[in-house]
C-alpha positions as CSV (number, residue, x, y, z in Angstrom):
1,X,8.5,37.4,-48.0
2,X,9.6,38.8,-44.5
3,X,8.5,42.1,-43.2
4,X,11.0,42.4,-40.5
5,X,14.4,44.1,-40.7
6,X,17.1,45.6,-39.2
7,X,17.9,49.2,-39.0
8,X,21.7,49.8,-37.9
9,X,22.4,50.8,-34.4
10,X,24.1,53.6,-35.4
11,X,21.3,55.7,-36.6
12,X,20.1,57.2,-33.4
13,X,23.7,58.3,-32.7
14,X,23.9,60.1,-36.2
15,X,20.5,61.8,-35.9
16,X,22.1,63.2,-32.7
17,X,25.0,64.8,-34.6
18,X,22.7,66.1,-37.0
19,X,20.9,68.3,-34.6
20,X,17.9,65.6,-34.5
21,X,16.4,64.7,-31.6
22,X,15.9,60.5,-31.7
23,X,13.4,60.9,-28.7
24,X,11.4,63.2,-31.1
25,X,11.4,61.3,-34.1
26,X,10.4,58.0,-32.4
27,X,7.3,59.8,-30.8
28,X,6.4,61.3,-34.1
29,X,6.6,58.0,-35.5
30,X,4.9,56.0,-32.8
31,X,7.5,53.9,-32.3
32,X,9.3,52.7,-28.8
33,X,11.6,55.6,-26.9
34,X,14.0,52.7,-25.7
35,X,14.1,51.4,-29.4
36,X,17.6,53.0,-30.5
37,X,18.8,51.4,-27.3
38,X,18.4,47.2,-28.7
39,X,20.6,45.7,-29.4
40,X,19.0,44.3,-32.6
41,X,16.8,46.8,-33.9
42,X,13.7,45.0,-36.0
43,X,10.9,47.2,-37.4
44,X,8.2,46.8,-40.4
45,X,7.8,48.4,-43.5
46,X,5.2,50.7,-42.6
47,X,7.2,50.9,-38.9
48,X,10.5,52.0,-41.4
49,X,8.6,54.3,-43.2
50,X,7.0,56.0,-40.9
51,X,10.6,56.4,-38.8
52,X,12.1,58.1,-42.1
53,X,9.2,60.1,-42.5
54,X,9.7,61.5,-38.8
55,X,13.1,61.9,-39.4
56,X,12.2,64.7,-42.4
57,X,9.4,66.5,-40.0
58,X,11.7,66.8,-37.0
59,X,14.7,67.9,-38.7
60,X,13.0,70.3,-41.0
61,X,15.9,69.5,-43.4
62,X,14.7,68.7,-47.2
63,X,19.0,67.3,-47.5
64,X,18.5,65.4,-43.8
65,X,18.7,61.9,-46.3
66,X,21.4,63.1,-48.1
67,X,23.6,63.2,-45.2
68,X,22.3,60.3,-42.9
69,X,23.5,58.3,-46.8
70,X,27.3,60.1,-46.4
71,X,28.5,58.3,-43.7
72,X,32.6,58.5,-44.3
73,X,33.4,56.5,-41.2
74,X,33.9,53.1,-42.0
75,X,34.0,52.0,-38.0
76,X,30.0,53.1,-38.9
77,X,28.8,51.0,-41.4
78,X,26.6,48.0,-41.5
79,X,28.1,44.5,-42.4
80,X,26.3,44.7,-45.8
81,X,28.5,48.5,-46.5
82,X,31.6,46.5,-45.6
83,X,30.9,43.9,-47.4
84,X,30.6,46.2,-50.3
85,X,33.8,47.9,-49.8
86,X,35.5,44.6,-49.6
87,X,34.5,43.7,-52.9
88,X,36.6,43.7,-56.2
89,X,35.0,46.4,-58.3
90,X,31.7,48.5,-58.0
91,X,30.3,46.0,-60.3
92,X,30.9,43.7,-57.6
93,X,29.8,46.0,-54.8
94,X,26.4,46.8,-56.4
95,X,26.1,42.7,-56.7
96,X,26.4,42.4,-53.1
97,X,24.3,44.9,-52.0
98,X,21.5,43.5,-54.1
99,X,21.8,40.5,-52.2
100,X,21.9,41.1,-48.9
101,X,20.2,44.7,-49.0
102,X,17.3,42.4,-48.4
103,X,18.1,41.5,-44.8
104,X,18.0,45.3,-43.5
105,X,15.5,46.9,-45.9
106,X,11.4,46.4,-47.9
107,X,13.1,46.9,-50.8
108,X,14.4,44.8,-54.1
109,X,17.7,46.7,-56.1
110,X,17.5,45.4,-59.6
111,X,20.7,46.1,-61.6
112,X,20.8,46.2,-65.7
113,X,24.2,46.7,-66.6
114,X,25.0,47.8,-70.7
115,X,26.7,51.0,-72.0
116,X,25.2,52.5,-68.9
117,X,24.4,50.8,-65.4
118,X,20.5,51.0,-64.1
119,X,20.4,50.5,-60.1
120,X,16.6,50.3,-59.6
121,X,15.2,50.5,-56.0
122,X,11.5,49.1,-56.2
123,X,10.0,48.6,-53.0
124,X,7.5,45.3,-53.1
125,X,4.1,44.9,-51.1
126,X,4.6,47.6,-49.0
127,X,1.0,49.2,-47.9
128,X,2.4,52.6,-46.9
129,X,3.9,55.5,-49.7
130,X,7.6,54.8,-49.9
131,X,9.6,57.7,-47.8
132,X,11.5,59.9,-49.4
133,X,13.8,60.5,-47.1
134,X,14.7,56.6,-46.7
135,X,15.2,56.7,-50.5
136,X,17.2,59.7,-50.8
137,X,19.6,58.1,-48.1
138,X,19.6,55.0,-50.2
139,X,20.7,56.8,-53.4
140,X,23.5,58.5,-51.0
141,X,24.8,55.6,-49.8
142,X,25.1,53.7,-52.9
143,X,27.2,57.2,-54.6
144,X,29.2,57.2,-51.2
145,X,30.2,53.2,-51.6
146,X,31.6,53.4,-55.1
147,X,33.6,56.9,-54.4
148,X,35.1,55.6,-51.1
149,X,35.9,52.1,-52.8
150,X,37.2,53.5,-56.5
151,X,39.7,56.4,-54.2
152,X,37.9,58.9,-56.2
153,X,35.1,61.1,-56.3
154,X,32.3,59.6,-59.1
155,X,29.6,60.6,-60.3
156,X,25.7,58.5,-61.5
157,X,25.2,60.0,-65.0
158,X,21.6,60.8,-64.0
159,X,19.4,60.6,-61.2
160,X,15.4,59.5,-61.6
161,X,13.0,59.9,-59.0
162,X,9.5,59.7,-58.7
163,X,8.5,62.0,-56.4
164,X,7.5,65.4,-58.0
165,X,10.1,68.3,-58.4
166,X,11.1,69.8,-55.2
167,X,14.9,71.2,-54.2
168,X,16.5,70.3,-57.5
169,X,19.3,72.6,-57.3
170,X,20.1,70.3,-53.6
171,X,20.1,67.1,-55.3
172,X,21.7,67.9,-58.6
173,X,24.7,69.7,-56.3
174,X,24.7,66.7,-54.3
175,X,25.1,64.0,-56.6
176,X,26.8,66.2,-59.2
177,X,24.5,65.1,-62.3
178,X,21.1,66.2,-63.7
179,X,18.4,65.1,-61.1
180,X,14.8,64.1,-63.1
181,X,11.3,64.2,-61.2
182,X,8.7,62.4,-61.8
183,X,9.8,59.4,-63.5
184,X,8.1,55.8,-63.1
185,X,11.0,54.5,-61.2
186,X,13.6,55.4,-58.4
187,X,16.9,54.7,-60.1
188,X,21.1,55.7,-60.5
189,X,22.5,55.9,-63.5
190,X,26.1,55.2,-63.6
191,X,28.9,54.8,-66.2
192,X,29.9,51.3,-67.1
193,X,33.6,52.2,-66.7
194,X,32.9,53.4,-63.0
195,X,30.8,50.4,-62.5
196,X,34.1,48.4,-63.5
197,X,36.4,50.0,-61.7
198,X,38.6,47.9,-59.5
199,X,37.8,48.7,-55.5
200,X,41.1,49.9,-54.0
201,X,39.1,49.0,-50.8
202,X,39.0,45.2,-51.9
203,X,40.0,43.0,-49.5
204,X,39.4,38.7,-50.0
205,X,40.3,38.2,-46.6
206,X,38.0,40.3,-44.4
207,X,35.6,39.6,-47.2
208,X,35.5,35.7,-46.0
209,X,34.8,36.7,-42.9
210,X,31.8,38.7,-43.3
211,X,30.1,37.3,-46.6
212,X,29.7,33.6,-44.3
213,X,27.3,35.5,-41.8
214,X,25.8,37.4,-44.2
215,X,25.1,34.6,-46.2
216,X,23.5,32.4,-42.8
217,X,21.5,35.6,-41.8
218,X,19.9,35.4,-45.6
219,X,19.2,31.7,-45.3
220,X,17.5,31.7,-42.1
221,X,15.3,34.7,-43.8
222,X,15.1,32.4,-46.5
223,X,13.8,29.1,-44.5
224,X,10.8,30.6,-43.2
225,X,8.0,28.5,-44.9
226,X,7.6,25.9,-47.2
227,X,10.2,25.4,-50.4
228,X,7.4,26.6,-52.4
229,X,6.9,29.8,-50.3
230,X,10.5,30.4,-50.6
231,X,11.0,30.1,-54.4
232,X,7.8,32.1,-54.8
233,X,9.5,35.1,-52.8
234,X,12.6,35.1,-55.4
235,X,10.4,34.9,-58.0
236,X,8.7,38.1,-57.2
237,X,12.1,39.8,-56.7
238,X,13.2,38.4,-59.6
239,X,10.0,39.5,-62.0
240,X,10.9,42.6,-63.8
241,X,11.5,42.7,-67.3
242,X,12.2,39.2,-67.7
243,X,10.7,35.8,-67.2
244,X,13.0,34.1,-64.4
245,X,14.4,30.5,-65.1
246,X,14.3,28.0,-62.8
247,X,17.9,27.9,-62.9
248,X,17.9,31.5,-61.6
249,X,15.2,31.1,-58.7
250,X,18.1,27.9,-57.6
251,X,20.7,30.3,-57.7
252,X,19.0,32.1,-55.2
253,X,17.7,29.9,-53.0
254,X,21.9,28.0,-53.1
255,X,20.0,25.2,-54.4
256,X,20.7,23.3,-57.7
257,X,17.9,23.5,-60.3
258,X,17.3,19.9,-60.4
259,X,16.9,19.5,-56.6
260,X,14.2,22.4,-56.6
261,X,12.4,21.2,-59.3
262,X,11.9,17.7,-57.6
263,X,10.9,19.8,-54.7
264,X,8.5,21.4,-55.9
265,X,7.0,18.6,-57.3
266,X,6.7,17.1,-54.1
267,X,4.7,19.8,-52.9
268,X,2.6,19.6,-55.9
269,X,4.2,22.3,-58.0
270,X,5.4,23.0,-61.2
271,X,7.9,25.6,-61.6
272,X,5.6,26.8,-64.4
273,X,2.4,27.4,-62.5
274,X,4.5,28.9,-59.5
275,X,5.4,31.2,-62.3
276,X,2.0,32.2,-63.3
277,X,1.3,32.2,-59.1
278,X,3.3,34.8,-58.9
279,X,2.6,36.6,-61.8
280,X,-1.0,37.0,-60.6
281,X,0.1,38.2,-57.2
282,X,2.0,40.7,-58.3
283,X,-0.7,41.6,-60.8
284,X,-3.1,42.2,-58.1
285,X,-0.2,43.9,-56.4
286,X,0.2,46.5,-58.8
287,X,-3.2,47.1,-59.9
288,X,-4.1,48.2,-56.6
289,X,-1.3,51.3,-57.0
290,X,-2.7,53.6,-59.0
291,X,0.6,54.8,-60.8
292,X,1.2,52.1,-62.3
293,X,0.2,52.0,-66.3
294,X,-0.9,48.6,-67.6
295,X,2.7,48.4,-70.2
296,X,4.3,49.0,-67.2
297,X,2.4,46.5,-64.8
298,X,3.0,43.9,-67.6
299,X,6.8,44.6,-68.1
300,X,7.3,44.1,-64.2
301,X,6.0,41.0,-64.4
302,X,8.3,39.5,-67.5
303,X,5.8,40.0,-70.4
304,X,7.1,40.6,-74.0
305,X,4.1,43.0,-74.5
306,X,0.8,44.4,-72.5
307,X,-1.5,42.1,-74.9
308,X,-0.2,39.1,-73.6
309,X,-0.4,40.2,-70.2
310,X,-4.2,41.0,-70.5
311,X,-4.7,37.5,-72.0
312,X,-2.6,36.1,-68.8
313,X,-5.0,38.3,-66.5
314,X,-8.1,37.4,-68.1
315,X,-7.6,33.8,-67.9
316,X,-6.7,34.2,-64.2
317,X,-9.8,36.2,-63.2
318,X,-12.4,36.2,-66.6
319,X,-12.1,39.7,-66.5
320,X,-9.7,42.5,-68.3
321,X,-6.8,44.4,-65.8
322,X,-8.5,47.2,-65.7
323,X,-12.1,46.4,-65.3
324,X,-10.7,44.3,-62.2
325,X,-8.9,47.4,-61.3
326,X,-11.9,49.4,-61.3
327,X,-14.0,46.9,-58.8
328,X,-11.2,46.6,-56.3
329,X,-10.4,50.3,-56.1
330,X,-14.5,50.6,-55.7
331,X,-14.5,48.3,-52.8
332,X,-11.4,49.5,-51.2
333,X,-12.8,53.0,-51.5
């Protein structure tokens, strides 16, 4: 899984209309001064977070996120916002932005559409504490995509956040629903006839045009590494709730499921124990954050029920989840 990506070119300018100094936030956040100035702007996860995070001391604005994620000017927005607008619904739009969200942000977007529409923003193997500010603008900018592309002003039916309670009267006025703090997960709420409502933005014809690159930039990401690497990289995205198929991880990867599975077996895997690779990655992964419960360690990584993840775990390691918690937070402390 990369830890490289882009930050749009724009931003420096913005911070400048919002009465933020770019010079100052790139020397709180240790970062180049001629940085705003590439052409390409590449930066880390912890490099990403500790620019948002800069961004909220130097403007000394709890709502800075808010606005930087309000961007009305379409001449402004990256190629993965266009992409959105171009699409045929908001369904659509959230689809897209899923996908290729990847190529200019540490996070994953996990959708679970029903009578109501989850949009879950989980950020994976990052070493630093997820900045609020960065998410707040993330939240914005998903709210601002579906008003500008229905023609009308919509609203998430709730708002979750995990971050403890602070401004609520700012967030609840912003996105015009009830705003809850301290929940397990970072996610929108949205109605499922918002989330099918047509795009009066849509447009197939630009939409060829910018999906191709899109698409190019995500399979160069994708080609670092072995086939093996690769398909173990969706399949972390891909853990949460469910147990991926293979069929799912070939989706991904624009490869048929036959032709990965004779892949892998050339590199002398099985889809199954990439699976269970995985899976104990990501178990590691999460028992080494705190915050994480074991029912909800074991439902991010597909498991029907917390007993049958501690089997899994014990079986990997001879030992239970949490006693192996308890050693590594020991050492690492």
């Amino acid at each position: 899984m990369t830890n490289c990506f882009r930050i749009h070119g724009s931003l420096g300018r913005r911070l400048q209309e919002l009465g933020v100094s770019p010079v100052s936030v790139l020397r709180r956040a240790g970062l180049p001064m001629e940085l705003f100035d590439q052409s390409k702007i590449l930066v880390t996860t912890e490099e990403m977070f500790a620019l948002y995070n800069a961004v909220r001391e130097i403007s000394d604005d709890p709502g800075i996120g808010l606005k930087l994620g309000s961007e009305e000017r379409p001449e402004r927005y990256s190629p993965v916002a266009i992409a959105a607008l171009y699409s045929r619904s908001f369904g659509d739009a959230l689809k897209r932005i899923a996908r290729y969200k990847r190529l200019v942000s540490p996070q994953e977007i996990r959708i679970t559409e029903g009578k109501e529409c989850a949009v879950e923003f989980v950020w994976l193997l990052a070493e630093a504490t997820e900045a609020p500010t960065w998410i707040d603008m993330c939240f914005a900018w998903t709210v601002t995509i579906g008003r500008r592309g229905i023609g009308r002003c919509i609203n998430p039916l709730r708002v979750e956040l995990r971050r403890p309670e602070a401004h609520r009267r700012l967030y609840e006025h912003h996105f015009g629903c009830p705003v809850k703090f301290g929940a397990r997960r970072n996610k929108l709420f949205f109605r499922a006839e918002d989330v099918s409502a047509p795009f009066v933005t849509h447009n197939p014809e630009l939409l060829e045009l910018v999906a191709p690159q899109l698409e190019a930039e995500l399979k160069q990401q994708l080609s670092g590494g072995s086939l093996k690497e690769q398909a173990k990289g969706t399949l972390k995205r891909l853990l949460a709730g469910d147990k991926p198929r293979l069929e799912d991880v070939a989706v991904e990867l624009r490869i048929s499921a036959r032709t990965l599975q004779r892949r892998l077996l050339e590199e002398g895997m099985t889809f199954h124990n990439l699976v269970e690779e995985a899976r104990r990655e990501m178990a590691q992964h999460y028992l080494s954050q705190t915050s994480l419960e074991l029912n909800e360690t074991a439902y991010l990584l597909g498991y029907e029920d917390p007993n049958s993840f501690i089997r899994a775990f014990h079986k990997w390691e001879g030992t239970s989840p949490g006693e192996w918690r308890s050693g590594h937070l020991s050492i690492v402390h």
